[in-house]
BAPA-361765 format. One line per 4 residues: number of its first residue (from 1); for each residue z, x, y of C-alpha. Coordinates in steps of 0.5 Angstrom, whole numbers, plus 500, padded with zeros to 3 digits. Each point is the difference from the previous one (the first is absolute). Layout:
! residues N
NUM	Z/X/Y | ... $
END
This chain:
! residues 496
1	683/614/134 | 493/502/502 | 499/504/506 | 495/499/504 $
5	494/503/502 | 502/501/507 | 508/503/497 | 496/504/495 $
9	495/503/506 | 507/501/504 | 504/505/496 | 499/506/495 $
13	492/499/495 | 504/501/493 | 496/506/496 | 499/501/494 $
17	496/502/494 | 495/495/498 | 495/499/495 | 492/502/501 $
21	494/496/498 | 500/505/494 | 508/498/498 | 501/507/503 $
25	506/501/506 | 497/501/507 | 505/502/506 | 501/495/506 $
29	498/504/506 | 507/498/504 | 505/506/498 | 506/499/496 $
33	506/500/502 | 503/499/493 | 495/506/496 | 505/503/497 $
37	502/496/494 | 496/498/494 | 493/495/502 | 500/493/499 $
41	495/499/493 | 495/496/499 | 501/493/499 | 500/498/493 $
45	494/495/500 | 496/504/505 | 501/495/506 | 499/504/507 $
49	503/500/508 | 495/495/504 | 497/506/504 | 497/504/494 $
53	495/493/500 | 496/503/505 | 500/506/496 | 497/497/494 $
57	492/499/499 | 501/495/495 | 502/492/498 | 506/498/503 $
61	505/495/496 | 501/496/505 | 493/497/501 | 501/496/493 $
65	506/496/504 | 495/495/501 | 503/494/506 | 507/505/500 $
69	497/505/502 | 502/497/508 | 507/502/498 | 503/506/502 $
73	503/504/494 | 508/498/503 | 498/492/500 | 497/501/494 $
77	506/503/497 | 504/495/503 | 496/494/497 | 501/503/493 $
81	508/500/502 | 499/492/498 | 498/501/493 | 503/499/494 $
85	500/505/494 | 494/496/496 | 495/500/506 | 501/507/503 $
89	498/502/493 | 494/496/500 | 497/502/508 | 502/507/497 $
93	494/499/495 | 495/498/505 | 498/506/504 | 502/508/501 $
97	503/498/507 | 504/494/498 | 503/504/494 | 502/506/504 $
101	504/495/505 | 502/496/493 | 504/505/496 | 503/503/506 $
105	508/500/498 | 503/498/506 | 497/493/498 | 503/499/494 $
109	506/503/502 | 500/493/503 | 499/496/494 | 505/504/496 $
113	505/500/505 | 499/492/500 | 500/499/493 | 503/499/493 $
117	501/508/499 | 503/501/506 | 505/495/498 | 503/504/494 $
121	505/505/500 | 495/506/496 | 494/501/499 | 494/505/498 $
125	497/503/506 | 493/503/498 | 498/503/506 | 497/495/505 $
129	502/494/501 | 494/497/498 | 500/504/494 | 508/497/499 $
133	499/493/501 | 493/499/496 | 503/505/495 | 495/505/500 $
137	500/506/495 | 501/506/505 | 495/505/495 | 494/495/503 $
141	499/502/507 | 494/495/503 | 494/504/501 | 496/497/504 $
145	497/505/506 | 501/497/507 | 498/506/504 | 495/495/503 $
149	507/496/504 | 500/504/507 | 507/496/502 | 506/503/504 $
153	504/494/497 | 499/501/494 | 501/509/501 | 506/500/505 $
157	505/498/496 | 497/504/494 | 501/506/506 | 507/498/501 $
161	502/499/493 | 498/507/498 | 502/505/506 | 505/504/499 $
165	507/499/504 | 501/508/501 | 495/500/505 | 504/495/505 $
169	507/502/498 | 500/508/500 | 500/504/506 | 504/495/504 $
173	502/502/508 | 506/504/500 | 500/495/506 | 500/495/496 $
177	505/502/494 | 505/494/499 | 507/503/501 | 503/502/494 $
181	508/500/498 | 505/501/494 | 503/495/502 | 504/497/507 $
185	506/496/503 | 500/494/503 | 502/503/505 | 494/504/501 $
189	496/494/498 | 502/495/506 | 501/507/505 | 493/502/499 $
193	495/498/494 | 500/492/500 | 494/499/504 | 496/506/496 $
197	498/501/493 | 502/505/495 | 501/502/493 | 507/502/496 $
201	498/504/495 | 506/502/496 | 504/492/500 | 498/496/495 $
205	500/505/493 | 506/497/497 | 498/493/500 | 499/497/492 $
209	493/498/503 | 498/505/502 | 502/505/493 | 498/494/495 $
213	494/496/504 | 493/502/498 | 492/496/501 | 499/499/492 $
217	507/497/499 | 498/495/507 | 493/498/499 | 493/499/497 $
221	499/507/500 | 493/501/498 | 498/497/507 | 505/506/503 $
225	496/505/498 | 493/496/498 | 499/496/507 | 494/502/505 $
229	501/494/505 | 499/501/506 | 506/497/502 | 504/500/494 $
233	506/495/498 | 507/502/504 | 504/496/497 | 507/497/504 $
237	505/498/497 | 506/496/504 | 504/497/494 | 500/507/496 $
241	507/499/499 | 502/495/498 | 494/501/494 | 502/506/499 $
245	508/498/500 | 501/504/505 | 506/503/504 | 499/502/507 $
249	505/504/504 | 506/506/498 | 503/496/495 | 501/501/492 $
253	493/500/497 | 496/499/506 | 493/503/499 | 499/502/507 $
257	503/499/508 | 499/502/507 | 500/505/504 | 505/502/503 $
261	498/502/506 | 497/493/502 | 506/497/502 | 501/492/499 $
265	494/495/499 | 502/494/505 | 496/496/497 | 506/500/493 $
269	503/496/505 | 496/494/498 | 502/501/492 | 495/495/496 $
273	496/499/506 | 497/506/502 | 493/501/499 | 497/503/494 $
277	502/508/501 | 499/504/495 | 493/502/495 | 499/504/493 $
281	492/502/502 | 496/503/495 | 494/502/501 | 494/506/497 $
285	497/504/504 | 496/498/506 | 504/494/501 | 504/499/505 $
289	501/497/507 | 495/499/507 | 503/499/506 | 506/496/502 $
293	507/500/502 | 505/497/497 | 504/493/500 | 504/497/505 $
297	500/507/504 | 504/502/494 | 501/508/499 | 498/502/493 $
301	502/506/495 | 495/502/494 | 502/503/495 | 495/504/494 $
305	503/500/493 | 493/503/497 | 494/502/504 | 499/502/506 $
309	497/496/507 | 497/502/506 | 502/496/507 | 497/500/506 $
313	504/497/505 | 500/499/507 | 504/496/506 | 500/494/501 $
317	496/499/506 | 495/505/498 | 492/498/500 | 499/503/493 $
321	493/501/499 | 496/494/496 | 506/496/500 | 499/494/505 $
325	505/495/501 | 500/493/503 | 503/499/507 | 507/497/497 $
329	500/504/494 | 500/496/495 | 493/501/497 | 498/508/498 $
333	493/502/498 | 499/507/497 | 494/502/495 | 501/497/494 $
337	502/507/495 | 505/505/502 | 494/505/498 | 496/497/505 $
341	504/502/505 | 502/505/499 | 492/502/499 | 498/497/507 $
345	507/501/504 | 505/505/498 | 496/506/503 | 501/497/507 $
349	507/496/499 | 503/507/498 | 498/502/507 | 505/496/503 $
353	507/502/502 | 503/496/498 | 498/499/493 | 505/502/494 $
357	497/502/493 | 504/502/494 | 500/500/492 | 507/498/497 $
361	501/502/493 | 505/497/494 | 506/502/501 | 498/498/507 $
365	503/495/507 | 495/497/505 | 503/497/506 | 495/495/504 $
369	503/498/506 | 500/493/503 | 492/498/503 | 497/507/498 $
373	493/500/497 | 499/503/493 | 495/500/495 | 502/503/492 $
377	496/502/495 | 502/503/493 | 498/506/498 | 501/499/494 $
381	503/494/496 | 507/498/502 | 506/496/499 | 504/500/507 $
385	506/495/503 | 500/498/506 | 505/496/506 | 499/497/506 $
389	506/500/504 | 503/499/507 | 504/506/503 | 504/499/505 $
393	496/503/506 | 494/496/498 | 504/493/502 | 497/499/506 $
397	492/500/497 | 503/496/495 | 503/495/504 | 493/500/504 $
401	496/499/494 | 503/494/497 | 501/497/507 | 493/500/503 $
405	496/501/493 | 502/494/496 | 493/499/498 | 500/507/497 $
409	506/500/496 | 501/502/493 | 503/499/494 | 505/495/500 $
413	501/494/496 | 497/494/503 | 507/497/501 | 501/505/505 $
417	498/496/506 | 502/505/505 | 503/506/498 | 501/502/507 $
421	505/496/502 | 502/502/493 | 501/507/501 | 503/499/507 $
425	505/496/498 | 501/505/493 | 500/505/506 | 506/497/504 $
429	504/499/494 | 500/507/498 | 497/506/506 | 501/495/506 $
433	499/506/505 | 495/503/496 | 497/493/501 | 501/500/507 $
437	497/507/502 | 494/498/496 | 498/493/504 | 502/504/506 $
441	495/504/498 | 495/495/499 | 501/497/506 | 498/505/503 $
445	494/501/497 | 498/492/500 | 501/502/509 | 495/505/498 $
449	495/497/497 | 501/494/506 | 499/505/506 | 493/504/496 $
453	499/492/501 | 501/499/507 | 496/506/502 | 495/498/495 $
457	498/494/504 | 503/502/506 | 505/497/501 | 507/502/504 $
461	506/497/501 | 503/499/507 | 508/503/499 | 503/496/506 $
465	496/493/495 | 498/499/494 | 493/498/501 | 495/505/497 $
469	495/502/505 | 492/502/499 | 499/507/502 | 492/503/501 $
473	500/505/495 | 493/504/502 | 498/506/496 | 505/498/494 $
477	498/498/493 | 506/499/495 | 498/499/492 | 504/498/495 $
481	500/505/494 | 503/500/493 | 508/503/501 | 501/500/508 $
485	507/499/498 | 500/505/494 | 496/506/505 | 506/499/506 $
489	505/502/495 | 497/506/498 | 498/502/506 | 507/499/502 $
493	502/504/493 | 495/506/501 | 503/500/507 | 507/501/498 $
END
């Protein structure tokens, strides 16, 4: 998404060096958090951040827009988005403006992905996904100069392909330094370490996968090393497996398993009708993941066979800056590259107690609880497995899930019409105290839920009758915020 002028007003001004008049760098006046680190270079056809314009006495590229010149830059771009390849190439050719908004790679990104090319099993990668598609010679770069093009849209997402990771992810808070193990027991999982995220370091080295796997022998390898997306391509895989013919699980031949320490996945009770559970990610560097939680309230454990990741990673009621999250949690709004915010927010969500960061290494295990919030980017090109799974201690959200958010349930086949009932069901056949220990529990939060309700619109109800009654509530206000639910148990948890 593009923020606006309002969100952009409310949170940190980005900086960073920029191009003058002359094609010399000036500094922004706003100091910089994030100095130390290679700067940004200037942008290879010369366009500059919106705000140089009133530092420049001469044309302006955009006076020769004619009639789309009452378009702001971000509805301009989105109406190049409807384009096909013949007609961008062609409106590039009309003016410097429109050939600066015409080349910009992330729209044809969106026409390689939808065409023929995308469709192949290999291909050459050239450089850009413009050069790609058109198979344009890399030893000709275009040489038109559009140091007149004075636009944020066109600039940001050059900035954000072109900083350097290391600023955000060293010198993380020893406050906030995911916890890190060699390994741990069930035992100790269950007891302590269900609801927190941490990283087993010495676990998945006798895997096969991890010893033989590598990024040249998985991918188009050129576009590891050679990509300067903003937001490059992470690819998810969910039948990995059964391409690759694999086995999974400690048997002969198997190319990777469990931990150990995570105990049983309930959701294997389903067999064949669990949802989708498990991906091959491959990613360069900079790809990665903005914020989420995972599925179906499912925990999850990431494991890096090359590379390395950052995490940040919070709670899950936590208000995590510059996310915004819709009353019923179905809808998430966050910048749209990882690069952006950690530009404008990272600074201000380290500061929080409850934020958790981390960077997990090959050879290394990340546990990401059920509900919390996290956002991963590759340091450097990778390949990592990773497993949503329900434990044992995390049935009661599970269960919540599944039965109050039916709309935001993921990852089954269409033929699951219910999997509630299914897994209820699933459950008394094989854990039935386990399964009434958690509808106990989740009864108990469903009779939460209704008294935060009844002391919301006043209401009370007589104990000798069962008519509620209306109560003058003066001088009391009530709001619904996101996780009312998730912040009682943690406040019950910090409180034990």
């Amino acid at each position: 998404m593009f923020l606006s002028n309002e969100q952009r007003q409310t949170t940190t001004m980005l900086s960073f060096e920029a191009n003058d008049i002359n094609g010399s760098q000036i500094m922004t006046d706003t100091p910089d958090p994030l100095a130390a680190g290679p700067s940004v270079p200037p942008h290879p056809l010369g366009i500059k951040p919106l705000g140089n314009k009133y530092f420049h006495n001469g044309k302006n590229a955009r006076d020769h827009l004619g009639s789309l010149q009452v378009l702001p830059d971000e509805m301009l771009m989105q109406l190049l988005e409807f384009l096909d390849q013949h007609a961008l190439r062609l409106l590039g050719y009309t003016c410097r403006f429109l050939f600066a908004h015409c080349i910009s790679d992330d729209l044809w990104k969106s026409i390689f992905l939808e065409s023929e090319l995308a469709n192949q099993s290999s291909f050459e990668w050239l450089g850009t996904w413009r050069a790609t598609l058109l198979s344009l010679p890399q030893d000709q770069p275009i040489q038109i100069d559009c140091g007149d093009v004075f636009s944020d849209v066109l600039h940001r997402p050059f900035v954000c392909s072109n900083i350097s990771l290391q600023r955000f992810t060293a010198n993380i808070p020893a406050r906030n330094e995911i916890d890190r193990f060699k390994d741990l027991s069930y035992a100790e999982f269950a007891e302590k370490w269900s609801t927190k995220p941490f990283i087993l370091t010495k676990y998945i080295q006798s895997w096969p996968a991890y010893q033989s796997w590598s990024v040249e022998k998985l991918l188009e390898y050129q576009y590891m090393i050679n990509s300067h997306d903003e937001s490059p391509l992470y690819l998810f895989d969910r039948k990995f497996a059964e391409k690759m013919g694999l086995q999974v699980g400690k048997e002969e031949g198997a190319a990777y398993w469990k931990p150990d320490c995570f105990g049983s996945d309930l959701f294997e009770l389903l067999g064949p009708a669990r949802p989708a559970h498990r991906w091959l990610i491959i990613g360069p560097e900079r790809s990665g993941s903005t914020f989420h939680k995972d599925p179906n309230a499912t925990s999850a454990w990431n494991a890096v066979i090359r590379g390395a990741k950052y995490w940040i990673m919070f709670p899950p009621a936590a208000e995590v800056p510059g996310v915004y999250v819709s009353q019923d949690n179905s809808e998430v709004t966050s910048p749209l590259s990882i690069a952006e915010w950690l530009l404008e927010f990272q600074a201000e969500a380290r500061k929080l107690p409850q934020c958790r960061e981390g960077i997990c290494r090959a050879g290394e295990v990340l546990h990401v609880p059920s509900g919390w919030w996290h956002l991963v980017v590759n340091m450097e090109a990778g390949i990592a497995l990773t497993q949503n799974f329900v434990p044992k201690s995390h049935l009661p959200e599970v269960l919540c899930f599944l039965k109050d958010k039916p709309e935001q349930i993921s990852g089954f086949t269409r033929d699951i019409v219910d999997p509630y009932s299914l897994f209820v069901a699933r459950l008394r056949e094989e854990y039935p105290d386990l399964l009434e220990d958690g509808l106990r529990q989740l009864a108990d939060r469903q009779a939460q839920k209704k008294r935060r309700w009844d002391l919301a619109v006043g209401n009370t109800v007589n104990e000798d009758e069962d008519e509620p009654h209306k109560k003058n509530s003066t001088g009391f206000s009530f709001g619904f915020g996101f996780g009312d639910e998730e912040k009682d148990e943690e406040e019950n948890e910090i409180s034990q």
